[in-house]
C-alpha positions as CSV (number, residue, x, y, z in Angstrom):
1,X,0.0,0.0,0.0
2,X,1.3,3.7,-1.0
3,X,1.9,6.4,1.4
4,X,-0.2,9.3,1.3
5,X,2.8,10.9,-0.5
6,X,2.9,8.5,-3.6
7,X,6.2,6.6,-2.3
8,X,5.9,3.0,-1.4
9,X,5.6,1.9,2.3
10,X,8.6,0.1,3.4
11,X,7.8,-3.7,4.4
12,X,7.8,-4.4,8.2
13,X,11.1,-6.1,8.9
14,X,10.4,-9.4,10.2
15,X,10.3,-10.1,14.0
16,X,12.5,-13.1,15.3
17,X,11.9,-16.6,14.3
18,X,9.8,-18.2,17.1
19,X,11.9,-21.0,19.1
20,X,11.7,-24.2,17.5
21,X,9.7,-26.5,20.7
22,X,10.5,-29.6,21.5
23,X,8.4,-32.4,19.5
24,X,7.6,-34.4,22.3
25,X,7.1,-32.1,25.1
26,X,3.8,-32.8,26.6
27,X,4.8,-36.5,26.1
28,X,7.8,-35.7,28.4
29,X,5.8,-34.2,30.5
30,X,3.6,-36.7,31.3
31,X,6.7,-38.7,32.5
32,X,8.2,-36.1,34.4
33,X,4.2,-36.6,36.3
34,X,5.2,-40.2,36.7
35,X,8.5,-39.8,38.7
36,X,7.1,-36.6,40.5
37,X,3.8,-39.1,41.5
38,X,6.4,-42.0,43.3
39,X,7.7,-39.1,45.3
40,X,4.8,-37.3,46.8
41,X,3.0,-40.6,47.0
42,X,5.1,-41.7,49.6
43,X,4.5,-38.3,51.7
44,X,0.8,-38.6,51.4
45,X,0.0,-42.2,51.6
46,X,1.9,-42.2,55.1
47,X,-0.7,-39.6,56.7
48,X,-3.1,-42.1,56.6
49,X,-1.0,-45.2,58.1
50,X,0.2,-43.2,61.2
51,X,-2.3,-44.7,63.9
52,X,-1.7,-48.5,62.1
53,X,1.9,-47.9,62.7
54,X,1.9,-46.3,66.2
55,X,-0.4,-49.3,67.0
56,X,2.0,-52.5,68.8
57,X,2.9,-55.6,66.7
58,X,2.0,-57.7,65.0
59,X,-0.6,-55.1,64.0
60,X,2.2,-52.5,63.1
61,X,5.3,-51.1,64.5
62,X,4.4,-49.8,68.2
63,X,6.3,-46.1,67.3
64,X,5.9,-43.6,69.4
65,X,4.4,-39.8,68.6
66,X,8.7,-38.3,68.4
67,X,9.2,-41.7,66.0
68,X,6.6,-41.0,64.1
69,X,7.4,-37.4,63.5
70,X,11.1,-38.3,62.5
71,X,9.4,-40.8,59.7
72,X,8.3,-38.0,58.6
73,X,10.7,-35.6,59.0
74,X,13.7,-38.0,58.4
75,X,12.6,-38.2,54.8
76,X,11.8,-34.7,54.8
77,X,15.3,-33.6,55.7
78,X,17.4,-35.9,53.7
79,X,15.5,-34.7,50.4
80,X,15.8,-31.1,51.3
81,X,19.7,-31.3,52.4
82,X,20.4,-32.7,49.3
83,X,18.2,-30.7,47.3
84,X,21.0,-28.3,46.5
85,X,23.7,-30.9,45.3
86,X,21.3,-33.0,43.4
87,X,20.4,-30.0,41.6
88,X,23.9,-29.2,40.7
89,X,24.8,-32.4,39.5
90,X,21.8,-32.7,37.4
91,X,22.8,-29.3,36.0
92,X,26.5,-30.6,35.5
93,X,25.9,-34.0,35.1
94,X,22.6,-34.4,33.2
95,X,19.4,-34.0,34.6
96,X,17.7,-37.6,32.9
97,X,20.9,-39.4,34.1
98,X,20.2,-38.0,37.8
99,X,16.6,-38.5,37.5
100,X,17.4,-42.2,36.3
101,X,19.7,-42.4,39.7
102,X,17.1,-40.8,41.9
103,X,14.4,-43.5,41.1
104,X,16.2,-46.4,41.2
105,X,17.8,-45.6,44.7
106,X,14.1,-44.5,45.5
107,X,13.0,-47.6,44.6
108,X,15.2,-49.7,46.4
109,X,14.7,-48.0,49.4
110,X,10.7,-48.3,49.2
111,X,11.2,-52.0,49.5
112,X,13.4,-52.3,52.2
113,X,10.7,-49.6,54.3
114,X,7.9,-52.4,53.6
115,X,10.4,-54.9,55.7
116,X,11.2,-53.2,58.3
117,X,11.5,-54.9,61.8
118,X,11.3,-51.6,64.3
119,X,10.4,-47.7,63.7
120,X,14.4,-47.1,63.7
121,X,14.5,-49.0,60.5
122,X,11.7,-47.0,59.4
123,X,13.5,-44.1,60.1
124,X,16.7,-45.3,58.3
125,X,15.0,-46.1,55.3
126,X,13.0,-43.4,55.2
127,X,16.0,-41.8,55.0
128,X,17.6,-43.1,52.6
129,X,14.4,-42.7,50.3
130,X,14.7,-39.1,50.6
131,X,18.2,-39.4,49.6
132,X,16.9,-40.8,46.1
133,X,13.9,-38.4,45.9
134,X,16.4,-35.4,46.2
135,X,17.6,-36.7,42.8
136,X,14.2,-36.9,40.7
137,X,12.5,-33.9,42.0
138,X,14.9,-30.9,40.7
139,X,15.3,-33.0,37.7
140,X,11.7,-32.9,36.7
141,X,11.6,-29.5,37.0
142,X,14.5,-28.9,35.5
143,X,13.5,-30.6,32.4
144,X,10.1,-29.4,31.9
145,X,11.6,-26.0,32.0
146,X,14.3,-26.8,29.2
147,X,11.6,-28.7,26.6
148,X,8.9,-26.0,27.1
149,X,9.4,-22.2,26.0
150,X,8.8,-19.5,28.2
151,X,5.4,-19.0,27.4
152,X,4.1,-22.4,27.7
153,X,6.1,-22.5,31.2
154,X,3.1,-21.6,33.0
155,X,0.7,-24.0,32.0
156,X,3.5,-26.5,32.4
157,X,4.5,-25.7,35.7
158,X,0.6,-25.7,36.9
159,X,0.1,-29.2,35.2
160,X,3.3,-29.9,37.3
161,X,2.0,-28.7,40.5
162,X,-1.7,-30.5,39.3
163,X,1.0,-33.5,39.6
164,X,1.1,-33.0,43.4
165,X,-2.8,-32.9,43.8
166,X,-3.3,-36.2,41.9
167,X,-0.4,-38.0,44.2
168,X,-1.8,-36.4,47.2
169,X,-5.5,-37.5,46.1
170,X,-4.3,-40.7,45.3
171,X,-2.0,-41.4,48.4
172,X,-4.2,-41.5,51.7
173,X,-7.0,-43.9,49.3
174,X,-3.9,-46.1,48.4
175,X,-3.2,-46.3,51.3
176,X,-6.1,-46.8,53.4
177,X,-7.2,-49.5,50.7
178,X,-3.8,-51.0,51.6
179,X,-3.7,-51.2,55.0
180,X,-7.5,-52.3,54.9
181,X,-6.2,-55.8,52.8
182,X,-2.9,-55.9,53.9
183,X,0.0,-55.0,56.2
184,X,1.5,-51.5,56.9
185,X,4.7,-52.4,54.9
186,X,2.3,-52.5,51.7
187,X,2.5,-48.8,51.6
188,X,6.1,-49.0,50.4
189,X,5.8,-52.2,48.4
190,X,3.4,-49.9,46.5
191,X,6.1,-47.6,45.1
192,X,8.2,-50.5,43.3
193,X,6.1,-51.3,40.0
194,X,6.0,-47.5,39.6
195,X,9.4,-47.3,40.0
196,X,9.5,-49.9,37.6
197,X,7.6,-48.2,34.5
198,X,9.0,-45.0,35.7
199,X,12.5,-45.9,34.7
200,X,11.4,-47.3,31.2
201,X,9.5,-44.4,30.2
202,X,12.4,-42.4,31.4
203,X,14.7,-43.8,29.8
204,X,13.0,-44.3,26.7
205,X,11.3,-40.4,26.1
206,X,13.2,-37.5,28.3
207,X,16.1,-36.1,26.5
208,X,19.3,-35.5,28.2
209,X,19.9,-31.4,29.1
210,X,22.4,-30.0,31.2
211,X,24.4,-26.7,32.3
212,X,27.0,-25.9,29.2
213,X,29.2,-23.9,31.8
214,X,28.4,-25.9,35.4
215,X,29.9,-25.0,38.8
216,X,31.7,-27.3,41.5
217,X,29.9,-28.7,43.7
218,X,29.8,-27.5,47.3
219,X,30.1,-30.2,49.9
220,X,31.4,-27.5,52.1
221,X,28.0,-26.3,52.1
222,X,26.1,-29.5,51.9
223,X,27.2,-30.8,55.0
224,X,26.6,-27.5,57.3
225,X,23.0,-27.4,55.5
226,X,22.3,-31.0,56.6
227,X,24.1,-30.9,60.2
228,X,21.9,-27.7,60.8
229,X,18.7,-28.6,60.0
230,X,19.1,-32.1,61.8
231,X,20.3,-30.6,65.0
232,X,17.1,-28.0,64.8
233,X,14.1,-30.4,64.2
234,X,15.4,-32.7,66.5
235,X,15.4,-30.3,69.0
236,X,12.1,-29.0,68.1
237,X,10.9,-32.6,68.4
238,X,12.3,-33.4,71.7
239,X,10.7,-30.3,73.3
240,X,7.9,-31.7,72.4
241,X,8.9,-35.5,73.7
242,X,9.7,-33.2,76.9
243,X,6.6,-30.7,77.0
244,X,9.2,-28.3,77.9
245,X,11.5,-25.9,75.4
246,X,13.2,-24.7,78.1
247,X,15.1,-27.7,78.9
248,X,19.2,-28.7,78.1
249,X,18.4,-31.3,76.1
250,X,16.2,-29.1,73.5
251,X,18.1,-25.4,73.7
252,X,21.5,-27.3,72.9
253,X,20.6,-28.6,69.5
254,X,18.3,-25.9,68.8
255,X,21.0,-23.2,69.0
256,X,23.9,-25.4,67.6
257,X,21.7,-26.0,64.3
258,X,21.0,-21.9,64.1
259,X,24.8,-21.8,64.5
260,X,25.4,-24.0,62.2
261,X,23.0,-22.6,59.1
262,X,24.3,-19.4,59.7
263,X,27.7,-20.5,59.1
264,X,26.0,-22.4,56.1
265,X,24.7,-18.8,55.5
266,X,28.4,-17.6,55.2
267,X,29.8,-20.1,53.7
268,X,27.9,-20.0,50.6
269,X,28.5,-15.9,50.4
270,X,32.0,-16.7,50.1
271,X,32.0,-19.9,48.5
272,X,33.4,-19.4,44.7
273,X,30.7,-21.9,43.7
274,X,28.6,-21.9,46.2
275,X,25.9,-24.5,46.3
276,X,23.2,-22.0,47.2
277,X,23.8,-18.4,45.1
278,X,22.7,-15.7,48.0
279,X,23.0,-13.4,45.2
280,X,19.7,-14.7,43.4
281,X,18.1,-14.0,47.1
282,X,18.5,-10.2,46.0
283,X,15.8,-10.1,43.4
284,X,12.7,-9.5,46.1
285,X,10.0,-11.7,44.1
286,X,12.5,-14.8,44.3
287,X,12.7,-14.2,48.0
288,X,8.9,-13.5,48.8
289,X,8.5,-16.4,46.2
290,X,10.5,-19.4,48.3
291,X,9.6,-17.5,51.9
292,X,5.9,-17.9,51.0
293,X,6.0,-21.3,50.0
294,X,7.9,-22.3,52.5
295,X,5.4,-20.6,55.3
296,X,2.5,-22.3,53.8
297,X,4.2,-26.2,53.4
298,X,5.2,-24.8,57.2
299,X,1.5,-24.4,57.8
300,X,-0.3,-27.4,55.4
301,X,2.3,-30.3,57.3
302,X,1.7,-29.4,60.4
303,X,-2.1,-29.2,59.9
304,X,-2.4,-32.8,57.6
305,X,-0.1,-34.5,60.4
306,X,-2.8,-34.0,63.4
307,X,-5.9,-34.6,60.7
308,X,-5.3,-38.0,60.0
309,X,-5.0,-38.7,64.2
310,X,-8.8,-36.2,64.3
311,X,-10.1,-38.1,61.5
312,X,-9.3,-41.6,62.9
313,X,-8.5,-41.4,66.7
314,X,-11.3,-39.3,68.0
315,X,-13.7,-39.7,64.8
316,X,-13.3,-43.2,64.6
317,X,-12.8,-43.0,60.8
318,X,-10.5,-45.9,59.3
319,X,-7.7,-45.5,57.2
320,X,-9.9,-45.9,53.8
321,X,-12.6,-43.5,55.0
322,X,-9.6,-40.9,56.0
323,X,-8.3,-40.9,53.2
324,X,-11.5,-40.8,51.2
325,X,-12.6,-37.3,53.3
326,X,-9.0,-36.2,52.6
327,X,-9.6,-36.2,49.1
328,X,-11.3,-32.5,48.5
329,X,-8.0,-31.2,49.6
330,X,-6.0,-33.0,46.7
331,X,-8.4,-33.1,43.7
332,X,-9.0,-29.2,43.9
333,X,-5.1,-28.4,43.2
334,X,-5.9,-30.7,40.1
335,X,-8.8,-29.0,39.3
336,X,-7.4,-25.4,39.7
337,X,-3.2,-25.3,39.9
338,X,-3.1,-25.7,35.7
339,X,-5.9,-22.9,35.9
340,X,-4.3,-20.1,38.0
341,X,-2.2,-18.7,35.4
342,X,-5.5,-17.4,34.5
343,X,-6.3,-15.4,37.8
344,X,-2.9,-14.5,37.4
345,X,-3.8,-12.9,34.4
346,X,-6.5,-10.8,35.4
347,X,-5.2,-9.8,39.1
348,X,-1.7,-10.3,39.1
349,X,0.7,-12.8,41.0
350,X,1.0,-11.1,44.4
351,X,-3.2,-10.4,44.4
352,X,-4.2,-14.4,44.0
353,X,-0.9,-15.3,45.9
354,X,-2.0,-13.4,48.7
355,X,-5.7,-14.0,48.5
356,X,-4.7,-17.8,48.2
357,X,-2.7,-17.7,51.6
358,X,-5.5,-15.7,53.4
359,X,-7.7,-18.5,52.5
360,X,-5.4,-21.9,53.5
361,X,-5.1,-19.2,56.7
362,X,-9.0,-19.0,57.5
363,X,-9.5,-22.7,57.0
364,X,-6.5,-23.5,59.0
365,X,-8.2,-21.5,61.6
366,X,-11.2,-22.9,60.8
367,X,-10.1,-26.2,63.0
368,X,-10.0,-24.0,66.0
369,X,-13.7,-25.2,66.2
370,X,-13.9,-28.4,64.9
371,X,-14.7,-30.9,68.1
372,X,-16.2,-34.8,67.6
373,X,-19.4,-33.5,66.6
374,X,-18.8,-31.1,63.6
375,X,-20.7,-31.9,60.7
376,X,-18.9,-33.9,58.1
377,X,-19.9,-31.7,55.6
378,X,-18.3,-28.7,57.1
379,X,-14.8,-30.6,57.5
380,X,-15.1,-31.5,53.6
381,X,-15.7,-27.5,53.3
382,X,-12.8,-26.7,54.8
383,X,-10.7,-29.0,53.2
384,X,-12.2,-27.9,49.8
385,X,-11.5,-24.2,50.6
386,X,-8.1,-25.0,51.7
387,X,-6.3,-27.0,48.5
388,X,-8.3,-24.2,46.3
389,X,-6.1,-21.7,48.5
390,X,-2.8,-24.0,47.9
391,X,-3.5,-24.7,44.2
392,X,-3.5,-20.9,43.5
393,X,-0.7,-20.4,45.8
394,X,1.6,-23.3,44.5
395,X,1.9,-22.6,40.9
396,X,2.6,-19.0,41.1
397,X,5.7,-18.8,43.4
398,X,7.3,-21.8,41.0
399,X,6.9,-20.0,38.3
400,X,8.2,-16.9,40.0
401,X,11.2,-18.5,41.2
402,X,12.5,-21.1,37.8
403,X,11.3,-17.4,35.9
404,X,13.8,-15.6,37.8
405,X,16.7,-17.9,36.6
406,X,18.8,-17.9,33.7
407,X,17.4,-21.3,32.0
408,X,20.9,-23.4,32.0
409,X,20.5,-23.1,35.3
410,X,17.1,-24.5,35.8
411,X,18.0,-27.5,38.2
412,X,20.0,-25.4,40.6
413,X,16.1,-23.1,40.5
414,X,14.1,-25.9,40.9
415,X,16.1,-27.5,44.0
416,X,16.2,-23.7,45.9
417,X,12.4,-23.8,45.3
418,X,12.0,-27.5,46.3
419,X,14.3,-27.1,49.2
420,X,12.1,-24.3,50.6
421,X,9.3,-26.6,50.3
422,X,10.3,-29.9,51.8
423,X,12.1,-27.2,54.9
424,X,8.9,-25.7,55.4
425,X,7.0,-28.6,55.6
426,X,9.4,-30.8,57.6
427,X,9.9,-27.8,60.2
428,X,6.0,-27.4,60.5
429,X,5.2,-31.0,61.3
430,X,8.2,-30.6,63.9
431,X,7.2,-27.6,65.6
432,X,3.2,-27.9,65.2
433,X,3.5,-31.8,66.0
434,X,5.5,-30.7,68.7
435,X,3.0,-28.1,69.9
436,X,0.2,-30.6,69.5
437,X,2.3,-33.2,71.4
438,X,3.2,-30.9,74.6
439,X,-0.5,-29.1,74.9
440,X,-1.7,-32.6,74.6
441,X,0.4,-33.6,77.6
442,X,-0.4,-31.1,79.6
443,X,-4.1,-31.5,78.9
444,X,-4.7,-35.1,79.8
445,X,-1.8,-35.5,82.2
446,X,-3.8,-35.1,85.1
447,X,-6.5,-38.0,84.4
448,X,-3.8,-40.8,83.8
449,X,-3.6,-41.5,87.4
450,X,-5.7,-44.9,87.0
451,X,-2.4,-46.5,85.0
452,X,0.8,-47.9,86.4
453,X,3.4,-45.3,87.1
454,X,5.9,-46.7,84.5
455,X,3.2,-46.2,81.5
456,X,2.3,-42.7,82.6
457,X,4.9,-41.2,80.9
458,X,4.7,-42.7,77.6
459,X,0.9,-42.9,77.6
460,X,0.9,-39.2,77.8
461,X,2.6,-38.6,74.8
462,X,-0.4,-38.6,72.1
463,X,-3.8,-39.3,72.1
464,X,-3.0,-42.9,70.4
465,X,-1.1,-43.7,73.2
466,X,-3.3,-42.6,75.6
467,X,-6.1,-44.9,74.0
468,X,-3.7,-48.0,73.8
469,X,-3.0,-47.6,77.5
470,X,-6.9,-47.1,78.5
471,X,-7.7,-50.6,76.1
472,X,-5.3,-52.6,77.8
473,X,-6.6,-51.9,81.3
474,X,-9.9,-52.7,80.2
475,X,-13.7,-51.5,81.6
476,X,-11.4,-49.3,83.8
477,X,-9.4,-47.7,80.8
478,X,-13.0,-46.4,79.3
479,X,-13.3,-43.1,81.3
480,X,-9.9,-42.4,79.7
481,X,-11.1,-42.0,76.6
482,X,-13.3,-38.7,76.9
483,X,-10.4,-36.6,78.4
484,X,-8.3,-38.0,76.1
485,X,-10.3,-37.1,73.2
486,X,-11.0,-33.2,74.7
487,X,-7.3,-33.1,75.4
488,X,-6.3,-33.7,72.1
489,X,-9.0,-31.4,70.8
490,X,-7.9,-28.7,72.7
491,X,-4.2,-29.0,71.7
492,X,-5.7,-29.3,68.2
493,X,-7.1,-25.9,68.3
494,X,-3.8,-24.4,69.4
495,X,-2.0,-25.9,66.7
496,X,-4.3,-24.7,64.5
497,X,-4.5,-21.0,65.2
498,X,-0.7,-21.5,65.2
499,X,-0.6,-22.8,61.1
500,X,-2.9,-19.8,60.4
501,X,-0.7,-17.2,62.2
502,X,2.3,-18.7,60.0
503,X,-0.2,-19.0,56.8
504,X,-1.3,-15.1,57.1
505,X,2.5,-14.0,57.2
506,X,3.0,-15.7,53.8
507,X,0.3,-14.0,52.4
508,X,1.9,-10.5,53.8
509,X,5.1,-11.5,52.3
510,X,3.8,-12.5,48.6
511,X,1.4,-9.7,49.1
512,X,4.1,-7.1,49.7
513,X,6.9,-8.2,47.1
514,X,5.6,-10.3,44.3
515,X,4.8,-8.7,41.2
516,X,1.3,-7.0,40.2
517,X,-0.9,-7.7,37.2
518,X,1.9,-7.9,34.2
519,X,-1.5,-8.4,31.2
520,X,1.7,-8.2,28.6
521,X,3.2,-11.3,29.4
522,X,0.1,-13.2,30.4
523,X,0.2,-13.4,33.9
524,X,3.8,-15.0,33.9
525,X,6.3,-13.0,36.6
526,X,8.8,-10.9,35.5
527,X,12.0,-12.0,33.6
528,X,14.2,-11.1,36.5
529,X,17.1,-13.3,34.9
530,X,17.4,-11.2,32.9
531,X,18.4,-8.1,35.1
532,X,20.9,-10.2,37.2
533,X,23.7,-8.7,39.5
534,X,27.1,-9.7,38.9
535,X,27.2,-12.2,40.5
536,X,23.9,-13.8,38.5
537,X,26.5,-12.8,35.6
538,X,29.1,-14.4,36.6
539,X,26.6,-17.5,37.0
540,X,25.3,-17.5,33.9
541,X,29.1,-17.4,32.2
């Protein structure tokens, strides 16, 4: 067409070439689901199979309330102090060769959990499968992030996190089916034939990626990380053991793990390759980002861990039927996580963020006033509320944080996010368990005077306890069972309004430095990579 001055129009130069995608991307995808599934499986499905293990053999294990925590925690600590490495070597290494490595030892470990003899085996193992988890989970990210472009990241990453909700939905129903045909061990033994196809599919469809300009790794760093957050959720969990924080045995460790992750702290500021760059902590919607999800997996732990003993030990619900009523809480972060870019969209990151927390917050505090005669239906409410919160909470602050990375470096972004996760959550179920175990205490401590004075101590310890000790004396055990069911209900509703206090400060941190509406780049957080420091520089070369 000719300009209103007769001369031709000059043709629009053409605009760069769009990046070519990767062929089989969403078919990737769906087996980066697979290995994510065997991972949070193995969280989930365990919520349920508390009580069957705290009860004495042959039935399960006889583990005590602190045992029981550190099956938890164990897993939860090993995976998160190895988060950092396993990312690196993925990066420098190959991140399909680490996520081959990660399953297998996974695997292996899930078996020998299904045999084990006493609840320090349980532990050990439990350990050890966190070891192999810490080496599939930054993987998975990592290659989603490298076979999708950086506008179909979003939807990616929410199908990702969907991943989560169908693991979660389909753990505690695994699992009570399991323990309702066979024995507690079954809920490892579960994890081996999707190990299995895992490792085929793997193999057979994920392309190899890795870091064309990799750093060392730090074992420097490693080990401090580690030490540290042993020594302060063991702590937290023997003041709870104790019913007092005040004591030696709980101030020692406590304050020698601070010690020791602030030298951790240091150590990766001066470290030439450090395992964790402080540097990317800089950019304020990476650090409101991991801080908020690691508030609300804080929160969410602590509040799933004492459900499954309400749903069972005062509401007489069995494993099958706990996990059944647990399900609203699972299948709405399928339902909505691969949707929230689109609220995203329209109100920005830190508005759903923050609206998302406030919610998980109310419902949190919403068990402040359950007791053993709430309506079913309200629970389910609740639960509903609550994964709608998460599943517009979840997404968002992933994408924030693998966004804020240069892309070569996606494993090393994946395992800061992850860590923050599995930290949060492992540090909630010590503190809140711990705050559940020591109110509980002190509730029902005065009405165990009826048993003999060497079971006192022990029977005091959680409300399953308590009702062991009361069925094995008998008629004259039964007028334990109503204190011990207030006590724990009261020690509930402290918890709670505890996980909401922690939930509402997330939603003031995403709410004061993530990023608004951004209707430009539909809904995704800003490219903050792309404006590093020198030190992101430096990275990147």
């Amino acid at each position: 067409m000719a300009s209103s001055t007769g001369s031709p129009r000059p043709a629009a130069s053409p605009g760069p070439p769009p990046p070519a995608r990767h062929p089989r991307r969403w078919a990737v995808l769906g087996v980066l689901m697979l290995s994510l599934l065997i991972v949070v499986l193995d969280s989930s499905i365990l919520n349920v199979a508390v009580k069957t293990i705290a009860s004495p053999p042959p039935v399960g294990l006889g583990a005590t309330q602190s045992q029981l925590e550190w099956a938890i925690s164990a897993y939860a600590l090993v995976f998160a102090g190895l988060l950092f490495t396993a990312g690196l070597v993925g990066d420098r290494l190959g991140r399909r060769g680490t996520l081959l490595f990660g399953t297998a030892v996974f695997g292996a470990a899930s078996a020998l959990a299904a045999l084990a003899d006493s609840p320090v085996e349980l532990i050990a193992y439990r350990a050890l499968m966190g070891f192999g988890a810490a080496f599939v989970l930054p993987a998975t990210l990592g290659v989603l992030m490298n076979v999708f472009e950086r506008d179909e990241q979003p939807r990616a990453i929410g199908i990702w996190v969907g991943a989560v909700g169908v693991a979660t939905a389909i753990g505690p129903v695994t699992g009570g089916l399991l323990l309702e045909h066979f024995w507690w061990g079954s809920i490892f033994l579960v994890n081996v034939p999707v190990v299995a196809v895992s490792l085929l599919a793997t193999r057979l469809l994920v392309p190899e990626s890795r870091d064309p300009a990799p750093g060392r790794v730090d074992p420097g760093g490693v080990l401090l990380s580690v030490v540290g957050l042993v020594l302060l959720v063991y702590g937290i969990i023997r003041g709870g053991e104790l019913a007092d924080f005040t004591h030696w045995g709980v101030l020692l460790p406590v304050a020698g793990g601070l010690l020791v992750l602030t030298g951790f702290v240091v150590h990766e500021r001066r470290a030439a390759h450090p395992a964790l760059d402080m540097g990317w902590f800089r950019v304020p919607a990476f650090s409101a980002a991991v801080g908020g999800i690691a508030l609300v997996f804080f929160a969410l732990m602590g509040v799933t861990f004492f459900t499954a003993f309400y749903l069972q030990s005062v509401r007489g619900f069995t494993p099958l039927e706990t996990g059944l009523l647990l399900l609203p809480l699972a299948l709405t972060q399928v339902l909505f996580a691969p949707r929230s870019r689109l609220a995203v969209r329209r109100y920005g990151a830190r508005a759903v963020s923050a609206a998302g927390l406030l919610l998980v917050a109310a419902c949190m505090a919403a068990f402040a006033v359950f007791d053993d005669t709430t309506p079913l239906w309200a629970v389910e409410l609740v639960l509903f509320a609550q994964g709608t919160g998460m599943a517009h909470v979840s997404p968002l602050v992933t994408v924030t944080v693998m966004q804020s990375l240069p892309r070569e470096r996606a494993g090393a972004g994946s395992a800061v996010n992850n860590t923050f996760r599995q930290v949060g959550g492992a540090l909630g179920v010590a503190v809140l368990g711990s705050v559940l175990s020591a109110a509980y205490r002190d509730g029902v401590e005065g009405h165990l005077g009826a048993l003999p004075p060497g079971v006192r101590e022990s029977a005091g310890e959680s409300v399953e306890a308590t009702l062991a000790a009361a069925e094995r004396l008998g008629p004259a055990g039964e007028a334990l069972v109503g204190p011990a069911h207030t006590a724990f209900l009261d020690a509930m509703h402290l918890t709670a309004l505890c996980a909401a206090v922690v939930a509402a400060a997330g939603a003031v941190l995403v709410g004061s430095f993530l990023p608004g509406r951004r209707p430009a780049t539909g809904g995704s957080p800003p490219a903050e990579g792309e404006r590093r420091g020198p030190r992101h520089a430096k990275a990147r070369r």
